[in-house]
Each structure stands twice: as C-alpha cells, then as structure tokens.
N, C-alpha and C positions, 0 to 999 in steps of 0.2 A: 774712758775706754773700759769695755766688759771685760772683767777675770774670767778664765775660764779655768773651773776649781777639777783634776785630775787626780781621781786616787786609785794607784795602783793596788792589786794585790796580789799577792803570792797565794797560790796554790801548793800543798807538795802531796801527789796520788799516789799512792803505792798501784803499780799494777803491776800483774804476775811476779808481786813481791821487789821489782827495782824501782825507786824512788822516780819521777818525771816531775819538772818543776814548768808549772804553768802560768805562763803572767796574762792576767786580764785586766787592762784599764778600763773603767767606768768612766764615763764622761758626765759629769752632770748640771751643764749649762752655766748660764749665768749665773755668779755668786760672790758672797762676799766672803775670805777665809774663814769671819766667825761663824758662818753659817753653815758651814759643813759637817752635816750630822754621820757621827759613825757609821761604820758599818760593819755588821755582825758578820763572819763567814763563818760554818760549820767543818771542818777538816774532816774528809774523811778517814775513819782508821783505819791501820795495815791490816790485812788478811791474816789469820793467826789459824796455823793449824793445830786442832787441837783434837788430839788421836789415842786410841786406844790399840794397840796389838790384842786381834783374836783368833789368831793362827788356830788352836786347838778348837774351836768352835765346831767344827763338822763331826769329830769325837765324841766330843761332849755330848750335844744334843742328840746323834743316833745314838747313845745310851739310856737315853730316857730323861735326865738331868732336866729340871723345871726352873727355871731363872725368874728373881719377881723383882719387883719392882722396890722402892723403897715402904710403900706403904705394905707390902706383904704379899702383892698381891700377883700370880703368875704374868709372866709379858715375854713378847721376845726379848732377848738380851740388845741387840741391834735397836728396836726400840726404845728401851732402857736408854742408853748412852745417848742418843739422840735426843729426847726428852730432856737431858742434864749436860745440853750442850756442846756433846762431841761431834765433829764433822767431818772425819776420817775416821778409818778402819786400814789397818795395817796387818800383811798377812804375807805369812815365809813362803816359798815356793821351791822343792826340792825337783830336782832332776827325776826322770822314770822313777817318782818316788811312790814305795807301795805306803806308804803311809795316806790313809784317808782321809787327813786333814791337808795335805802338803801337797800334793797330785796334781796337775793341772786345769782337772777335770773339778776335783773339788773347790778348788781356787776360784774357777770360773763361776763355780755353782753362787759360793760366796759371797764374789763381788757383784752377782746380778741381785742377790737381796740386799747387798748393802746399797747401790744402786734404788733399790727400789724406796729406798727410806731417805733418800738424796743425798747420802754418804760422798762423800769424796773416797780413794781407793790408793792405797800408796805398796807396791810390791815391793818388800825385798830378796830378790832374787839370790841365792844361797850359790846356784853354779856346782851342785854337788847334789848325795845323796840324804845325806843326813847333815848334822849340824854344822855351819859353819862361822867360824868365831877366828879369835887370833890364834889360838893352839891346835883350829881344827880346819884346812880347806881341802878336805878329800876330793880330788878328781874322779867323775861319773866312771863307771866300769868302762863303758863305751867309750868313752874317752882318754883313757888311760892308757899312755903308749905311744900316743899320735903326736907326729914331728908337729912343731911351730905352727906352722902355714896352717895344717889339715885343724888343729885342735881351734886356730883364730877362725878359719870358715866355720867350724863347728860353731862355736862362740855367736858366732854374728847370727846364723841362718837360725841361733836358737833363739836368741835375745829377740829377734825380729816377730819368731812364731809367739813368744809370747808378749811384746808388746799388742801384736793385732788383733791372738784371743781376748786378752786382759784392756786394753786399753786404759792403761791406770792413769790417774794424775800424778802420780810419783812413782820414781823408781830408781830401785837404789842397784847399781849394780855391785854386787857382791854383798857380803855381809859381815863386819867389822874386819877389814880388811886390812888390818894392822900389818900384818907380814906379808901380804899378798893374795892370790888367788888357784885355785886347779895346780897345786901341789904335786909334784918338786918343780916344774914348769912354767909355773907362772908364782913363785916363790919371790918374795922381796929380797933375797939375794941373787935373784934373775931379774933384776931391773928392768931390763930391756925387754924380755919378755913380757913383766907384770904391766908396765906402760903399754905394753902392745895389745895384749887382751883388753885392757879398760878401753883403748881408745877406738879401737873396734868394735867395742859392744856400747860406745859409746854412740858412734858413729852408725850405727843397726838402728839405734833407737831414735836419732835426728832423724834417717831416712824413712823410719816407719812412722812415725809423727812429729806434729809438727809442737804439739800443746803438752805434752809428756815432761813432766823437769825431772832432772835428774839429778839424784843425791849420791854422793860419796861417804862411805859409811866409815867412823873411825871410832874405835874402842876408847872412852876413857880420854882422860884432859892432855894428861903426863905424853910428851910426846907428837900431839898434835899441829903445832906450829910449824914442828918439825918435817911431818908429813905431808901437810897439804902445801908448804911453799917450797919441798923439793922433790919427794917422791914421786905426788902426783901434780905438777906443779903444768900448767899452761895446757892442760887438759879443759875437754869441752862441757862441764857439769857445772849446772846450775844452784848446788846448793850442799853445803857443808854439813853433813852428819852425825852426830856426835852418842855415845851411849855413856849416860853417868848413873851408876848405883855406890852409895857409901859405899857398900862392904868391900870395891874394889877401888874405885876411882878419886878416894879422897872423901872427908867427910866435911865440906864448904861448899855452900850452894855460891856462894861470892865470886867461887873460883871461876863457874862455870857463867859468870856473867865478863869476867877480867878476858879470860880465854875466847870466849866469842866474839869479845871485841875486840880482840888482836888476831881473829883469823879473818873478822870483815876487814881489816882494817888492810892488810895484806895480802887478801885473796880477791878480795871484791865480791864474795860471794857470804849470802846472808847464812845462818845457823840454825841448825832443829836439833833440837833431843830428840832424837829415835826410840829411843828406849834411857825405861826409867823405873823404879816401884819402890813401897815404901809399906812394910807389913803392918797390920791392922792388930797383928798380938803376935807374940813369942811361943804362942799354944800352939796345939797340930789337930789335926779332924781326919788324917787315917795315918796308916804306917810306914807312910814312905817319907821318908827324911828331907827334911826342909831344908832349901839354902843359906834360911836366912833364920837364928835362932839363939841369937845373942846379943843384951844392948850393946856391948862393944865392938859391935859392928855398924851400928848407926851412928845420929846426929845427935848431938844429946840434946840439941833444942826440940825434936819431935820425936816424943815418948813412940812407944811400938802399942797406942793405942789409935781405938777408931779415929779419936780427936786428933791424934798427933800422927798419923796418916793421911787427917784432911788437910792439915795446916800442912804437913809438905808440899803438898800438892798445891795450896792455896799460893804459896811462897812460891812457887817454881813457876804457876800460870800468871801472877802478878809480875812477875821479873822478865817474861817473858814480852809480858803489853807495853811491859816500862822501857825494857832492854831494846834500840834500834836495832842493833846486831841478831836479834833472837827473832826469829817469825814462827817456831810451832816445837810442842812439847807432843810425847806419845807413851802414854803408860805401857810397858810391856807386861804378859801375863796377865791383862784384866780376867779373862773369865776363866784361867785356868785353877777351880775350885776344886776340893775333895769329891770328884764325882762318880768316883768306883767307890763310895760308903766308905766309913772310918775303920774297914779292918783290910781296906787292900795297901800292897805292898808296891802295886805297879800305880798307882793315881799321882799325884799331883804334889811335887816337890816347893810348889809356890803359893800354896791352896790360903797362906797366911798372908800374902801378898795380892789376894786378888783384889777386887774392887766388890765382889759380893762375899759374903761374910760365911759362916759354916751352915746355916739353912739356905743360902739362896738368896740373900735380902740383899738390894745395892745399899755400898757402903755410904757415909757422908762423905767420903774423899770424892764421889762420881762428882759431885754439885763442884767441886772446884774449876769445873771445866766454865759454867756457868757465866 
C-alpha cells in the first residue's frame, strides 16, 4: 500500500498588527517517512512602527533652520529619518490653534510631505488649545461651558472633520489622558462623562474610516493596568499607548517590557511607546532651560552621551522586535533643536534631546531605528 507522507505547517501573519494562524497542508505524494525532506518556511515579521514626533517642524524650518544629514550634508529632515529607517511621523494637533506648527492647516501641509516620502502618519489629537498632558486638559474657548450632549456633538463633528482632512493611519484620541479629557467636563472624576467623550470620538472615527487604528494614550507605567482594564475598559481602540521618559516614569527599560505584557495580556490589545528621548549631552546650545540636565535623572547604564543616546535607543527598538506585546516605539522631540541660535531665550527646551546634534548633523541614535 502507498504512504501518503502530509506535512502540516503553521503559519502565524501578523496583519493590521493581530496575530491570524494559517494551516496549509502540502501533499507530497508517494513516499517513504525516510524520505521526507524538510521544509524551510520564512515567517514573516510583525509590522513595527518605528516613529519620530516632529510636531515643531513647520516652526523650525520657516526660520531658516538647515537640517543635514549624518555625513554633514543639508537634506530634508523627513528624508533624513526615512533613509535611517523611520516609517511614521507623528504630529500634535491643537484646536483653532494659532500656533503654526499645530493648526490644522499646517498639519495637513505636514502630512502631505510626509506622505510624499511614504511615511506612515499617526495624529495625536490634543482636544484643546495648547498642551495637553495629565496636569494639563484645557477645554477649546468655544467649547467651554457647553452641557454634555452639545460638547459630545462637538467632539464627534470635530474628530470626524479631522480624520477626513488628515486621513491618518493612527490616531490617538486625546493625549496622555491619565485624568481625563476637556476639563472640568470630561475630567476622570466625571467618569461617565470621560467614557462618553472617548467613546464618541471613538465612534466618529469607525464611521469616518474604516483603516484608521486607534490609540489610547497613557502617561507613564505606574498606574496603567489600572487604567486601561477599568477606566477605559471595553472601549472600541485598537491599541495601547504608552509615554516612558526616565526622568519621570522610572528608570527600567524591563519595566516597560513586564507592563506591556500585562496590558496585552489583559486587554488584548497590543502596545507602542508614543513617546520617548534620551539626551545626547547634559550641555545647552541657547538659554532656554532644558528638561533634562542631570545624570540623576537618567539610566546609568546609558551615559548622556551620543553613544549612550544610541544604545538606548538600540535597546528600546530591540525589545521591541523581541517583545510580542510591543509593536512600535516613537522618539518624541526628534527635531526640536536650538533653532533661534544659542542666545535666545524662547528656543528649544529639548534641543539636548533631539536626534540632530548642536550644528544640525543627525545623531547615531537615528540609525537605531534601522
């Protein structure tokens, strides 16, 4: 009687980042067991986003600011990054904001060059006028005052006008939304409020497309668990947020591997660093006062030098190819360098943290992305 020799195999595809497990049996006729020669299959690997924040960029460059390349040499910054591996561009979006960099109009301008260099586009939507963080979620002037109902239609009709301008592949609504959102209103001690704005502005953006993921943005490790398996808990968002910097959030990259796999583990949705940086020196290049300007505020295993700005970085994008739970890292502040010259007082509080160095030159940390 003929054997008929059947070898299964397993597949596992990541697509739009959720695991699908595919069986195909090969049939391969008459044989004897010994004769069944292996067979090689190539996995393909998960989609890793691997991002830079260049919100200030429209600033920048209407100053004059000349961005180069690693070998010295002028380039756009956008190309820059893309050359060294980055496939996202990440950029804040304020309400009627007169800021030139944040406007909807600059945004749009933004994401058509980033577009045009094959960028991927990930907005986070702030819902205010100026900064919004866990101590800061100012509600729009125009917004300010308007019962429940009127501020969620606001909400919705706005999230929608700018999913259809923007058309992003990600989008975070809100932005570190630890306590909540459009303050005193949609405040995390207005529960039912803060559930009701997200799930509305959630729901604007299913309706307005269909390919759009959506992130939930949360400040920092301490607390997390907490947040996404009750606060925002059976909500319709596609992907777990997360912002880690030493100076605030702990100084263990371990941690930030432990934690992702206890928020896939019990949310079922996968994890990004949002935001992230790691300063290149403790020096300053004008006179506005840096965030970040003391080793004891870092990691002592990565000196506050170029070398130990790459390797964080190096460590953070390995952990992330290694880590299931992790699918994409995003430098915050890359291009925000001293670009009012080293005697202004209004420039650039991260200019030690960008990823180009005090002339302009991309730092080694870029190539991490690589």
């Amino acid at each position: 009687m003929e054997t008929r020799c059947i070898t299964a195999i397993t597949l596992l595809i990541y697509r739009n980042f959720f695991p699908v497990i595919l069986f195909v049996s090969i049939v391969l006729g008459s044989c004897k067991d010994d004769s069944v020669a292996p067979i090689t299959v190539t996995l393909p690997q998960k989609p890793i986003i691997k991002g830079v924040d260049v919100s200030f960029l429209p600033d920048i460059l209407a100053e004059g600011y000349s961005y180069k390349n690693d070998k010295g040499i002028a380039e756009h910054p956008l190309l820059t990054l893309k050359n060294n591996g980055i496939n996202t561009i990440r950029l804040r979006l304020w309400h009627d904001a007169d800021s030139t960099s944040s406007s909807l109009i600059a945004v749009k301008n933004l994401v058509n060059v980033a577009r045009s260099y094959g960028l991927q586009v990930c907005i986070s939507v702030h819902y205010s006028n100026t900064w919004a963080d866990p101590g800061h979620q100012t509600t729009p002037k125009p917004w300010q005052q308007l019962p429940i109902k009127i501020l969620v239609d606001s909400v919705v009709n706005y999230t929608k006008l700018v999913v259809q301008t923007l058309q992003p592949d990600y989008i975070q609504i809100g932005n570190e939304i630890n306590n909540g959102i459009l303050w005193p209103t949609g405040s995390s001690s207005a529960l039912s409020n803060f559930r009701l704005l997200l799930g509305d502005a959630i729901y604007a953006v299913r309706q307005t497309s269909k390919s759009t993921k959506i992130m939930l943005h949360y400040a920092g490790l301490d607390g997390a668990q907490y947040f996404f398996n009750n606060t925002v808990s059976n909500l319709d968002y596609d992907m777990v947020a997360l912002s880690y910097y030493p100076i605030w959030h702990g100084k263990s990259l371990e941690a930030i591997q432990v934690v992702s796999q206890q928020l896939k583990a019990s949310t079922g949705k996968p994890v990004c660093i949002t935001e992230t940086s790691y300063p290149f020196t403790l020096g300053w290049n004008d006179y506005t006062n840096n965030v970040v300007g003391d080793s004891n505020q870092l990691i002592k295993a990565f000196a506050p030098t170029t070398e130990g700005q790459a390797k964080y970085m190096q460590e953070l994008i390995k952990m992330v190819k290694d880590e299931s739970s992790l699918v994409g890292c995003i430098y915050w502040g890359a291009e925000w360098v001293s670009y009012r010259g080293n005697t202004a007082t209004n420039g650039s509080t991260w200019e030690n943290q960008a990823l180009w160095d005090f002339n302009g030159v991309a730092l080694p940390a870029m190539k991490a992305f690589k």
